[in-house]
N, CA and C of each residue as an Amber inpcrd file, in Angstrom:
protein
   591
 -13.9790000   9.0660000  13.5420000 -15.2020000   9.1330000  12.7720000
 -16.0760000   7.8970000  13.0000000 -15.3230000   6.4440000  13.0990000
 -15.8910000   5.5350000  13.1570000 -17.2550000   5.7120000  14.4480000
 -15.9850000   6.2930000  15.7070000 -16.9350000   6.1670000  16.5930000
 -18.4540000   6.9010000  16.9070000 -18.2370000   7.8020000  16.0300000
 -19.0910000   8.8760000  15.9200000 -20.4110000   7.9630000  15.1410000
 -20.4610000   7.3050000  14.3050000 -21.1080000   6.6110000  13.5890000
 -21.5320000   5.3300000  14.4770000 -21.2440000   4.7650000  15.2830000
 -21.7200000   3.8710000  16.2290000 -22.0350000   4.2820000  17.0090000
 -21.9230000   5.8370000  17.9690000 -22.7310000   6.1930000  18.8680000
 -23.5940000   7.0140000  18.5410000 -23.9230000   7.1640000  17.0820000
 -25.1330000   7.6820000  16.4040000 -26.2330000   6.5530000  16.2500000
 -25.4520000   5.2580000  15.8800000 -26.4250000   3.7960000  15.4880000
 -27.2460000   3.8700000  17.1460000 -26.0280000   3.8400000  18.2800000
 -26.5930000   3.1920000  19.5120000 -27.9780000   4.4150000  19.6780000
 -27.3750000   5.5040000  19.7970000 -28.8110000   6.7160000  20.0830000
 -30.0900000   6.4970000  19.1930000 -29.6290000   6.2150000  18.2280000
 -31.0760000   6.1960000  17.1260000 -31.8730000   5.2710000  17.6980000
 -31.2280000   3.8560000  18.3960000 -31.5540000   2.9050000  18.7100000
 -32.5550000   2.8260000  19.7510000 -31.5880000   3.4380000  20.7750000
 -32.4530000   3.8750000  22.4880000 -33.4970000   5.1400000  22.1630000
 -33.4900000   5.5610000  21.4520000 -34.1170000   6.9760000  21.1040000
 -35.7580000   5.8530000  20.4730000 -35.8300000   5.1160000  19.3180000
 -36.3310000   4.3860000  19.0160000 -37.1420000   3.9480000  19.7910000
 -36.5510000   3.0720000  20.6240000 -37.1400000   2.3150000  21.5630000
 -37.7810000   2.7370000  22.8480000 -37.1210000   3.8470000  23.4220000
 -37.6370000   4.6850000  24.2910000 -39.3210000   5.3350000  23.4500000
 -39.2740000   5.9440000  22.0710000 -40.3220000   6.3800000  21.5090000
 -41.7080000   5.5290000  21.5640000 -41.1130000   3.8450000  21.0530000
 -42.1590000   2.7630000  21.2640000 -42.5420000   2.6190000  22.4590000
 -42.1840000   2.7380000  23.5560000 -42.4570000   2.5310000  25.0670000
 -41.6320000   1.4880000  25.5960000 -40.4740000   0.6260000  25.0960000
 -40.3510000  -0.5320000  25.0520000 -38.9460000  -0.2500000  25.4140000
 -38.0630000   0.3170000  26.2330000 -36.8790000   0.6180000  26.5050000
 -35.8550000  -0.3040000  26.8050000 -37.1290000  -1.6120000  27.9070000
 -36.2480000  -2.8310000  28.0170000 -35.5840000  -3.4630000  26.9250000
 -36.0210000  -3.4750000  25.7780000 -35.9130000  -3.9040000  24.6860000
 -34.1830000  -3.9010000  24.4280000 -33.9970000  -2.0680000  24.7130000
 -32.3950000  -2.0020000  24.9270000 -31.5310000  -3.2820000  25.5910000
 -32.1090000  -3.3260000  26.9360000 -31.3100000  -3.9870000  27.3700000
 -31.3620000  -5.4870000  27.3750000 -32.4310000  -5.7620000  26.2370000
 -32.5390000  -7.1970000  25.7690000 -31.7130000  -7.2590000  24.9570000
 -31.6830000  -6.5400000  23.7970000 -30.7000000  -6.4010000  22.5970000
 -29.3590000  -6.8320000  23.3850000 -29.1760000  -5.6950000  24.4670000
 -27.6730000  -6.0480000  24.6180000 -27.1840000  -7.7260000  25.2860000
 -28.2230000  -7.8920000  26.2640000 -27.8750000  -9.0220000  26.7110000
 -27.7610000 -10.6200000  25.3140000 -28.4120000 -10.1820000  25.1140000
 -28.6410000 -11.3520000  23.5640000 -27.7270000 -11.1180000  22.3810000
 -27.4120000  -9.5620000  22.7500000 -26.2010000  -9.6820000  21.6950000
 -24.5100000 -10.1710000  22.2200000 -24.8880000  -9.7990000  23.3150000
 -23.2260000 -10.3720000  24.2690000 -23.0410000 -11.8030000  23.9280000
 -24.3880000 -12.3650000  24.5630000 -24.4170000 -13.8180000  24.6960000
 -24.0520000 -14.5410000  23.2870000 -24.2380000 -13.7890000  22.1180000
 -24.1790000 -14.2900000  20.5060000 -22.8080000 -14.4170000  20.5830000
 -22.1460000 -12.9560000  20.5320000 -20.8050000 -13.1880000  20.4450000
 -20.1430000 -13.9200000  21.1900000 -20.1940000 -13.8760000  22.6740000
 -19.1750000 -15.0180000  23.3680000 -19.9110000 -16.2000000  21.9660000
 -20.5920000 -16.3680000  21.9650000 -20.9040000 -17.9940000  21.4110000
 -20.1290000 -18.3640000  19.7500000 -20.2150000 -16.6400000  19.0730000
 -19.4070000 -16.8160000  17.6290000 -18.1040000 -17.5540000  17.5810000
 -17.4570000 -16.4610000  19.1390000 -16.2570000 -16.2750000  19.2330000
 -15.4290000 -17.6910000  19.8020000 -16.5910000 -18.4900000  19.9500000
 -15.9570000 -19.3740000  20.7810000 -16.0660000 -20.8390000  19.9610000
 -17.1880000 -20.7750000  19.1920000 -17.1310000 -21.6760000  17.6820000
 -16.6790000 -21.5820000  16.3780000 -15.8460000 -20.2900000  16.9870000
 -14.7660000 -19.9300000  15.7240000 -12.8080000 -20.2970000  16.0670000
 -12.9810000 -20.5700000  16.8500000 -11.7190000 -20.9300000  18.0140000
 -11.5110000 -22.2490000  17.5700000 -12.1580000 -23.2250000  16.9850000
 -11.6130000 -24.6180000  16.4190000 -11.1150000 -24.4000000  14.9320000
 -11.7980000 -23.8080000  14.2390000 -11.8150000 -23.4460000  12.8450000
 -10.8180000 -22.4110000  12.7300000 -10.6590000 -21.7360000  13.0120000
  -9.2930000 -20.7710000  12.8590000  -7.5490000 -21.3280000  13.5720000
  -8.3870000 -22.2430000  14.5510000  -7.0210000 -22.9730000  14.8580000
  -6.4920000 -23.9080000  13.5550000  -7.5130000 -24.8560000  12.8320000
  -7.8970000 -25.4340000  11.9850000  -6.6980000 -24.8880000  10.7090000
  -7.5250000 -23.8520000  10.3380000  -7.1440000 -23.3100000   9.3900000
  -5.6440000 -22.8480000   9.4270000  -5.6810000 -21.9810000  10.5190000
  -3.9650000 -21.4290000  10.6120000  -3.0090000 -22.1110000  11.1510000
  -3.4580000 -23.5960000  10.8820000  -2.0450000 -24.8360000  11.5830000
  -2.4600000 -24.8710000   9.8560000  -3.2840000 -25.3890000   8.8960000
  -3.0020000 -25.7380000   7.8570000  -1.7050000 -24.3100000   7.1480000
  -2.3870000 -23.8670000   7.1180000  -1.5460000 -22.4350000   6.2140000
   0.0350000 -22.3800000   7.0980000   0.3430000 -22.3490000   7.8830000
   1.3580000 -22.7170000   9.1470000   2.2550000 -23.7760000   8.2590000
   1.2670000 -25.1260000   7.8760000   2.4580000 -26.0330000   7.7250000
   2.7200000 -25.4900000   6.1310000   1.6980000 -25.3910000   5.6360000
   1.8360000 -24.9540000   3.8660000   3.3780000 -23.7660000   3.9030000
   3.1180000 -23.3140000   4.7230000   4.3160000 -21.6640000   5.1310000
   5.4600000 -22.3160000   5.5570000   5.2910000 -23.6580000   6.0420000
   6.6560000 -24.2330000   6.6970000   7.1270000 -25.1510000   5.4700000
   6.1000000 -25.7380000   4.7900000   6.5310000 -26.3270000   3.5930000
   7.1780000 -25.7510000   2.3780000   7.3710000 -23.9690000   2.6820000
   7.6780000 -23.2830000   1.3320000   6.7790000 -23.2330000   0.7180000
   5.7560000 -22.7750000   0.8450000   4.8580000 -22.6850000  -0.0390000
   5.0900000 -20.4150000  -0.1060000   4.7840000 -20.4400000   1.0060000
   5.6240000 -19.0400000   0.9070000   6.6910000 -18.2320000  -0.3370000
   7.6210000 -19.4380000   0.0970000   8.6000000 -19.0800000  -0.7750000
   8.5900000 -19.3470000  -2.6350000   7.8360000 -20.2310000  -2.3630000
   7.3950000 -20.3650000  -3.9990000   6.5940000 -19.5680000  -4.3190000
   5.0630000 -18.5390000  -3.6040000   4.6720000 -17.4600000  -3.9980000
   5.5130000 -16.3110000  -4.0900000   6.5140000 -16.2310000  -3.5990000
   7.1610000 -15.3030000  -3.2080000   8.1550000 -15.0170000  -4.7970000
   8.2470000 -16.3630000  -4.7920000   9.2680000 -16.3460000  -6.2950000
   8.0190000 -16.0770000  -7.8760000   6.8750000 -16.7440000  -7.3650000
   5.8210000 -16.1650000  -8.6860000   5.3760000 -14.7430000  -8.8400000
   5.6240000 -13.8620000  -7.6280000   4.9410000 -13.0200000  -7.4230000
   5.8130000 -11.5820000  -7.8530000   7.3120000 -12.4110000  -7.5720000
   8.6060000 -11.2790000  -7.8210000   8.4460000 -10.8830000  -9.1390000
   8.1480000 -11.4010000 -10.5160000   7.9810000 -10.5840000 -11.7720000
   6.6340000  -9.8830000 -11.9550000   5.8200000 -10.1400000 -11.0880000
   4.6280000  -9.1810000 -11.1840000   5.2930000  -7.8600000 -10.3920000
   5.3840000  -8.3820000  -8.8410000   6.1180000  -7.1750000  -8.3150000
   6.8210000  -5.9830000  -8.6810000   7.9030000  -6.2180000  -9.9160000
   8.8420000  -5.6110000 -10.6140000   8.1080000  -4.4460000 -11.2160000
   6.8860000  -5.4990000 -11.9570000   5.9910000  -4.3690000 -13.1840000
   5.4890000  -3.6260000 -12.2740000   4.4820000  -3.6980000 -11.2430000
   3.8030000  -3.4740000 -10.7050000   4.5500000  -1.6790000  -9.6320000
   5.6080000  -2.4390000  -9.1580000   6.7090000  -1.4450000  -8.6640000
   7.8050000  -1.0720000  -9.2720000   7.9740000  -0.4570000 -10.4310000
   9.3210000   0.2290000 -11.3080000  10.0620000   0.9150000 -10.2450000
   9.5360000   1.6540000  -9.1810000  10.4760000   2.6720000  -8.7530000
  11.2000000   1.7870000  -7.8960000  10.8280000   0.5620000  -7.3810000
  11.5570000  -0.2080000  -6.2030000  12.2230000  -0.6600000  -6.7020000
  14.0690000  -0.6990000  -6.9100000  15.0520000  -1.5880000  -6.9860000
  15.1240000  -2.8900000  -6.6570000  15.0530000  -3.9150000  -7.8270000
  14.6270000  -5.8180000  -7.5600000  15.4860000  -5.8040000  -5.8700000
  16.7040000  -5.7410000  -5.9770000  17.4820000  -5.9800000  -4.6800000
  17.9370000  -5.1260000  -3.4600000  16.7160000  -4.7410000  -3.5040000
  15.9690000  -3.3490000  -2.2450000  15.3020000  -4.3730000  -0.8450000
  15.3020000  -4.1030000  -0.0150000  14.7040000  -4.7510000   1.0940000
  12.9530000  -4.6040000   1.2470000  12.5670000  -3.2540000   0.3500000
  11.4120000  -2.5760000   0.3550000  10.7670000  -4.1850000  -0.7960000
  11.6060000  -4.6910000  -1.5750000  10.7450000  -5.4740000  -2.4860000
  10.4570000  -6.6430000  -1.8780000  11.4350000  -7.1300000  -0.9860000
  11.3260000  -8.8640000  -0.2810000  10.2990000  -8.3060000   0.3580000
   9.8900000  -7.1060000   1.3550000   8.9040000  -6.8300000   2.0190000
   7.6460000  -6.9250000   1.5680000   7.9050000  -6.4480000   0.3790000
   6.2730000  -6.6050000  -0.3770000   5.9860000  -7.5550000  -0.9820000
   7.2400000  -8.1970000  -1.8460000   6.4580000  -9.8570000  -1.9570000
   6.4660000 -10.7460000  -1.2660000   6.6920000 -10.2480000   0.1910000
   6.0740000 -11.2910000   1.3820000   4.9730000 -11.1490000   1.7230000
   4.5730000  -9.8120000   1.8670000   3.2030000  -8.9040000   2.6940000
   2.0360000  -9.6800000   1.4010000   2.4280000  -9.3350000  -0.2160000
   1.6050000  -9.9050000  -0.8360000   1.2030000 -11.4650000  -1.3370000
   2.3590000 -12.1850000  -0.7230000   2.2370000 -13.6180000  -0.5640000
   1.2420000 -14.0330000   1.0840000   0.9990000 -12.9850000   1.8840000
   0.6420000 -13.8950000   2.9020000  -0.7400000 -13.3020000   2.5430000
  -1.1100000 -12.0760000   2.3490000  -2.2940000 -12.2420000   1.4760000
  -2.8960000 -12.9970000   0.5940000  -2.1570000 -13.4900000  -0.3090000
  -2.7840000 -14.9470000  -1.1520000  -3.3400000 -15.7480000  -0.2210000
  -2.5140000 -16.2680000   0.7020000  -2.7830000 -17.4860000   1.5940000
  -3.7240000 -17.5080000   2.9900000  -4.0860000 -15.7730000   2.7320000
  -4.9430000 -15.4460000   4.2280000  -4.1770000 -15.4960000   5.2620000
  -3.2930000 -14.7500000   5.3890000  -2.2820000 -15.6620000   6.8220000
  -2.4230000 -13.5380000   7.1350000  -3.4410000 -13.4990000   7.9590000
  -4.0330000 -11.8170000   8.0820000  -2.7880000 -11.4940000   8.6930000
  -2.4340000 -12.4390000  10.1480000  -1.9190000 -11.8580000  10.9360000
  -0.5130000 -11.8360000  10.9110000   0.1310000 -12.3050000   9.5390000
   1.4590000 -12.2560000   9.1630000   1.5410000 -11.3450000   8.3500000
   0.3670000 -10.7360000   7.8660000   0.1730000  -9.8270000   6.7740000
   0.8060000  -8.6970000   7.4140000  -0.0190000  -8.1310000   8.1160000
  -0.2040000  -7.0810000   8.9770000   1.3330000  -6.3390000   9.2180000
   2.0120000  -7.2970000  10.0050000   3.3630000  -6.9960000  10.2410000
   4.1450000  -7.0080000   8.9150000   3.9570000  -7.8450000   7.8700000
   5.0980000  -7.8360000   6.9080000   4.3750000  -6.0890000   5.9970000
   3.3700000  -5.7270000   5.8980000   2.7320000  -4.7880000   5.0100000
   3.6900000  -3.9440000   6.1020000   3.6080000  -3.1890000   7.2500000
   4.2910000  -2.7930000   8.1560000   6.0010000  -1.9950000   7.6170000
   5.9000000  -3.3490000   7.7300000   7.5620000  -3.4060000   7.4800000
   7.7530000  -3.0460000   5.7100000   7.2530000  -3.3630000   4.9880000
   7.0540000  -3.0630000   3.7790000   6.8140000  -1.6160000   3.5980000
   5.9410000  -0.8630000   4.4430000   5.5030000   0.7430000   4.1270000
   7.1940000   1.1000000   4.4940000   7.7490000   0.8750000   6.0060000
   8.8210000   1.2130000   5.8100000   9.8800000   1.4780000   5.3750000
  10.1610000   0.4660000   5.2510000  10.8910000   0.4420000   3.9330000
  10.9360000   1.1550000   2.5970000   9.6740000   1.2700000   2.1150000
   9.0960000   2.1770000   0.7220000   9.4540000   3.7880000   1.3880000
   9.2690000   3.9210000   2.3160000   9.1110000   5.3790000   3.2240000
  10.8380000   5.2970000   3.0090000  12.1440000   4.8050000   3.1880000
  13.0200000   5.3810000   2.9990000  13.3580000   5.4870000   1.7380000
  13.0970000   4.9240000   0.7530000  13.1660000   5.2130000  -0.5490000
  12.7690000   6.6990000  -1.2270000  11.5540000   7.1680000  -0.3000000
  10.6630000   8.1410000  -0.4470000  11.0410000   9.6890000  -0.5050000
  11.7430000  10.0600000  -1.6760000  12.2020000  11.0760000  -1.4440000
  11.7120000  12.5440000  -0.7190000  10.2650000  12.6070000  -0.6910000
   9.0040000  13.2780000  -0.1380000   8.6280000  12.9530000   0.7630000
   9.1920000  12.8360000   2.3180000   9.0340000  12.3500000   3.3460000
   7.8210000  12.6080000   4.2410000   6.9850000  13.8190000   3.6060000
   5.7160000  14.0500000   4.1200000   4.4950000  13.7250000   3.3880000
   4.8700000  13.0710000   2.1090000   3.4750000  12.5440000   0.8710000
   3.9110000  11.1860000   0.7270000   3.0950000  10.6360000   0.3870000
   3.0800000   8.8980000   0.3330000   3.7530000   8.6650000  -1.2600000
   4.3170000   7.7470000  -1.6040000   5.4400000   7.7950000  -2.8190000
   3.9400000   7.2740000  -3.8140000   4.2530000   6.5880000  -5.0240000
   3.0430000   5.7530000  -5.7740000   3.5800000   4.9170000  -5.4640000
   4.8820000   4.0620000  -5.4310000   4.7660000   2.6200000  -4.4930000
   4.1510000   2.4740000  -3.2440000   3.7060000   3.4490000  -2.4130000
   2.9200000   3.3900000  -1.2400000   1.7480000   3.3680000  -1.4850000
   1.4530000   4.2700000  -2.3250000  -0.1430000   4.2880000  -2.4670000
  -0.3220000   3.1100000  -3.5160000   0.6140000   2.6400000  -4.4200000
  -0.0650000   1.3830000  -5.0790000  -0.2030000   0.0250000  -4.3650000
   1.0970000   0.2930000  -2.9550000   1.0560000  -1.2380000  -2.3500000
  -0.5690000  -0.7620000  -1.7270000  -0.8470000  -0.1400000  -1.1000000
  -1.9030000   0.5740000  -0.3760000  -3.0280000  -0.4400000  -1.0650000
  -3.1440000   0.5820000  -2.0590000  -4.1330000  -0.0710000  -2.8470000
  -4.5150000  -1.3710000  -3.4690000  -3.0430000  -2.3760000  -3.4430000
  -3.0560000  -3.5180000  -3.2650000  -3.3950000  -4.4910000  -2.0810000
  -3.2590000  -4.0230000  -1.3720000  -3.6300000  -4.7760000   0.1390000
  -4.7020000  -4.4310000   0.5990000  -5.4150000  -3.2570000   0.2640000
  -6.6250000  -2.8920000   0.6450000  -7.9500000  -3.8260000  -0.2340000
  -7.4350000  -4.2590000  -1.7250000  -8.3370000  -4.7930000  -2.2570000
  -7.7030000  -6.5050000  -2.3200000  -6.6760000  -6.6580000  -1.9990000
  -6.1140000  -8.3840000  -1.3110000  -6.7300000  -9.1100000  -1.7420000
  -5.8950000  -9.9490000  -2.8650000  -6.7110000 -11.0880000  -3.9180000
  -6.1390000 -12.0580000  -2.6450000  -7.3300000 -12.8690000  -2.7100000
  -7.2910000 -14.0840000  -1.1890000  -7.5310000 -15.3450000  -2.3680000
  -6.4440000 -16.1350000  -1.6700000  -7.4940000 -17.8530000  -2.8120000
  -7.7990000 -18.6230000  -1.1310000  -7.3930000 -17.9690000  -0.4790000
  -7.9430000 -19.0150000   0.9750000  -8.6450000 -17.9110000   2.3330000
 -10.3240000 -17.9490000   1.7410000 -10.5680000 -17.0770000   2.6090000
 -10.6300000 -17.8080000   4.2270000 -10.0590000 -17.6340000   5.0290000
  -9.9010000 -18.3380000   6.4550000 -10.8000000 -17.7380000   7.0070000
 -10.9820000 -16.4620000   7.1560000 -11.6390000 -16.1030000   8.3350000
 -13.0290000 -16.3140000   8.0190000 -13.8530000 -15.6780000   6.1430000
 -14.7650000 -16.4320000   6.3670000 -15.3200000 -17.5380000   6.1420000
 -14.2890000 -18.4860000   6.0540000 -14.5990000 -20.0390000   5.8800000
 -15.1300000 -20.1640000   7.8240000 -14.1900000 -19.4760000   8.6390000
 -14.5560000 -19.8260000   9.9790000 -15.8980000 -19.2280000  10.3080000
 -16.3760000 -18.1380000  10.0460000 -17.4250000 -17.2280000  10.2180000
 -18.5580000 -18.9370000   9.3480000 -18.7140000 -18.8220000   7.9770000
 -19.8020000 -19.6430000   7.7890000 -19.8110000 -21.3040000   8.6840000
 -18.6960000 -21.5340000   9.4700000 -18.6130000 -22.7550000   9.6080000
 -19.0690000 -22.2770000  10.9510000 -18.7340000 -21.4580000  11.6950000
 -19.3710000 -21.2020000  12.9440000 -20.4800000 -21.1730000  12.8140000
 -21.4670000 -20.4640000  11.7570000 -22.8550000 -20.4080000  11.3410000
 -23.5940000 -21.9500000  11.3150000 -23.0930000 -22.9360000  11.1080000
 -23.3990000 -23.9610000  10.9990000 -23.8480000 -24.1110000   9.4040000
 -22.8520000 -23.5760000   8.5950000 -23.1650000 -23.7490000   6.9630000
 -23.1750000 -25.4810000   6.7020000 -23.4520000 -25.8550000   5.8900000
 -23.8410000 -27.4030000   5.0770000 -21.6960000 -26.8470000   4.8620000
 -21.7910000 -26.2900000   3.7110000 -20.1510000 -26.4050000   2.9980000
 -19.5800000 -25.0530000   3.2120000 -19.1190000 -24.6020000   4.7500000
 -18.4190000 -23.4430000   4.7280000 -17.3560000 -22.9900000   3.1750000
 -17.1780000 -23.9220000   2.6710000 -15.7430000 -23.8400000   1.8060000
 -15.9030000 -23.7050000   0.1450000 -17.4920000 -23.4190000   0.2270000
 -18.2100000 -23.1310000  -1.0580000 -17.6910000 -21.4890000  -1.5830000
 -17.4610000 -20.5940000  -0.5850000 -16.9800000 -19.2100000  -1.1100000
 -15.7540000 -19.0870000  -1.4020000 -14.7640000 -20.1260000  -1.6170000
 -13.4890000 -19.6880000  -2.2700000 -13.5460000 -19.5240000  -3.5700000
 -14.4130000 -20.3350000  -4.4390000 -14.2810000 -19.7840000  -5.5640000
 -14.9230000 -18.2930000  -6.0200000 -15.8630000 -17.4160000  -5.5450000
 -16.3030000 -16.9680000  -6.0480000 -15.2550000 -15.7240000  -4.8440000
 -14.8440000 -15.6490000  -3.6910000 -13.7390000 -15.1980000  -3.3020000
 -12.6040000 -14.6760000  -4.4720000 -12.2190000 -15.8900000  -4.5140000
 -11.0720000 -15.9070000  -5.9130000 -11.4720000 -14.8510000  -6.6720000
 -12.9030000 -15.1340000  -7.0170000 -13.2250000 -13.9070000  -8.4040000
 -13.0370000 -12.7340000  -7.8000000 -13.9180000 -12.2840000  -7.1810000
 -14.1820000 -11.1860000  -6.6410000 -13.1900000 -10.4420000  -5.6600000
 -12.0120000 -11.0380000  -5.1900000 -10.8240000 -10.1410000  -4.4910000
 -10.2960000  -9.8330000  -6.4900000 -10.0130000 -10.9430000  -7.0260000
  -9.3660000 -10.9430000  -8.4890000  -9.6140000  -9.3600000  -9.5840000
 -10.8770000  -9.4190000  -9.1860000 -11.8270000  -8.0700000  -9.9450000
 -11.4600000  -6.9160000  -8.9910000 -11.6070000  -6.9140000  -7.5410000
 -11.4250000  -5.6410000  -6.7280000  -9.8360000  -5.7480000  -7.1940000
  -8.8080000  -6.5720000  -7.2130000  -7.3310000  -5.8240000  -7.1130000
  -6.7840000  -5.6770000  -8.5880000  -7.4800000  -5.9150000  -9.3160000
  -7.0860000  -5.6680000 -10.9180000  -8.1050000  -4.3120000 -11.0980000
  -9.5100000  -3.7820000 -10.8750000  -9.7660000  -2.2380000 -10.5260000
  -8.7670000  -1.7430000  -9.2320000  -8.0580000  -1.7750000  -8.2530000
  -7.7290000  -1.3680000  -7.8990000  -6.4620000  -0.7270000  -8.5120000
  -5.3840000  -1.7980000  -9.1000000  -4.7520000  -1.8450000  -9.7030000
  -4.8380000  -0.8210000 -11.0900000  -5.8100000  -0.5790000 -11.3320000
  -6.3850000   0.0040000 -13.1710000  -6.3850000   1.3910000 -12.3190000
  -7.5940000   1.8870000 -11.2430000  -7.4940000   2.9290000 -10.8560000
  -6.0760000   3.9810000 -10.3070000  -5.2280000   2.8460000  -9.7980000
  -4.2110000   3.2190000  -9.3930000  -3.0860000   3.8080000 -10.9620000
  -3.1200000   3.2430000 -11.5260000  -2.3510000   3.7950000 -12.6810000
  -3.2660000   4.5230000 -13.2530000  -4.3250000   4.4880000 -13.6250000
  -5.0070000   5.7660000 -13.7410000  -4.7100000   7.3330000 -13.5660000
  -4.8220000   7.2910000 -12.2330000  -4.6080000   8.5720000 -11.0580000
  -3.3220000   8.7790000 -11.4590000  -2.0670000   7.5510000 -11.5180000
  -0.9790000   8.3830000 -11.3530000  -0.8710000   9.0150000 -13.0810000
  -1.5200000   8.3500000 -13.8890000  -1.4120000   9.0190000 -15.4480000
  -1.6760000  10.4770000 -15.4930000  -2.9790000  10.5320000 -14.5740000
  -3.6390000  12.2840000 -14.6520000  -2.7240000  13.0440000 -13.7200000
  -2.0410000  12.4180000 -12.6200000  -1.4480000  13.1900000 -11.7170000
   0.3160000  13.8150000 -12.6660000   0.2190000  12.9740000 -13.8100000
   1.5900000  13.3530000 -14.6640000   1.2030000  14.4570000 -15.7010000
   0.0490000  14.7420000 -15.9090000  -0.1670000  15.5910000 -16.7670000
  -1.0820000  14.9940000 -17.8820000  -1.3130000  13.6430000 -17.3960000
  -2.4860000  13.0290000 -18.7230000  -3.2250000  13.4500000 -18.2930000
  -4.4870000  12.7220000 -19.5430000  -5.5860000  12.9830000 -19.3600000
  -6.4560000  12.9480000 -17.8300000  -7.3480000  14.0840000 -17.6670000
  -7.6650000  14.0700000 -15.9210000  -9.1750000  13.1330000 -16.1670000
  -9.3010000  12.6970000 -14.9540000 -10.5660000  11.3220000 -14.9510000
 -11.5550000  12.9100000 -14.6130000
């Protein structure tokens, strides 16, 4: 679908421009847009190194493991059907500890390994359990207190204080995963026979 929607943007585009008389225009866009990105991509390469040696040593310092231990009595409430000393739970309060810390690309694999896990628990091997769809819905709305990537994005921009959006970060993942969270027990209330939204 995605792609369908970007080679609708590109046609509207050339279609556009072809209409104005101005076709080169296309191939200005593109050249000026290549040239942007090599240039994002390549003043974002100090700052993400930056960042993910800090979070790296914080992860080597246990800092991990101490979210990991704050996060286990939320976990519990949050997941009733997962047994505390299930492999499906270390999975998820890892996947949701490296989310705190922005560490995307540790995320990725531990959420991974986490669906798995939930999937053998899953007595319904062709529908997603509500621990799937609630981790789902937890990681999709991912309370961050260290946004990395766009601390690197405004610092590549040449911001005055790239590091001004963590607080309002904080809020605003805080608000998306507590509605996420509300909607999610919601749905499963009406899906039991409560009241329907």
């Amino acid at each position: 679908m995605i792609n369908i929607i970007w080679f609708a943007m590109l046609a509207c585009g050339i279609i556009a421009a072809a209409a104005q008389g101005d076709i080169q225009a296309v191939t200005r866009a593109t050249i000026s847009g290549a040239e942007e990105a090599v240039r994002i991509a390549f003043s974002l390469i100090g700052v993400i190194a930056f960042w993910s040696g800090l979070i790296k040593i914080a992860e080597d310092a246990g800092l991990m493991q101490l979210l990991a231990r704050l996060i286990r009595p939320v976990a519990k409430a949050v997941f009733p059907e997962v047994p505390p000393d299930h492999p499906a739970m270390g999975a998820l309060i890892l996947s949701m500890s490296a989310n705190l810390i922005g560490l995307g690309n540790a995320c990725t694999p531990l959420g991974i390994k986490a669906m798995e896990e939930l999937q053998k628990l899953n007595p319904h091997k062709d529908t997603a359990s509500n621990s799937m769809c609630t981790f789902a819905a937890i990681t999709a709305s991912s309370l961050t207190l260290i946004p990395t990537t766009v601390i690197a994005l405004r610092a590549a921009a040449n911001s005055q204080d790239p590091t001004t959006v963590v607080g309002t970060t904080i809020a605003a993942t805080a608000a998306s995963t507590a509605a996420a969270v509300l909607a999610d027990y919601l749905l499963r209330k009406a899906g039991k026979g409560g009241p329907k939204l």
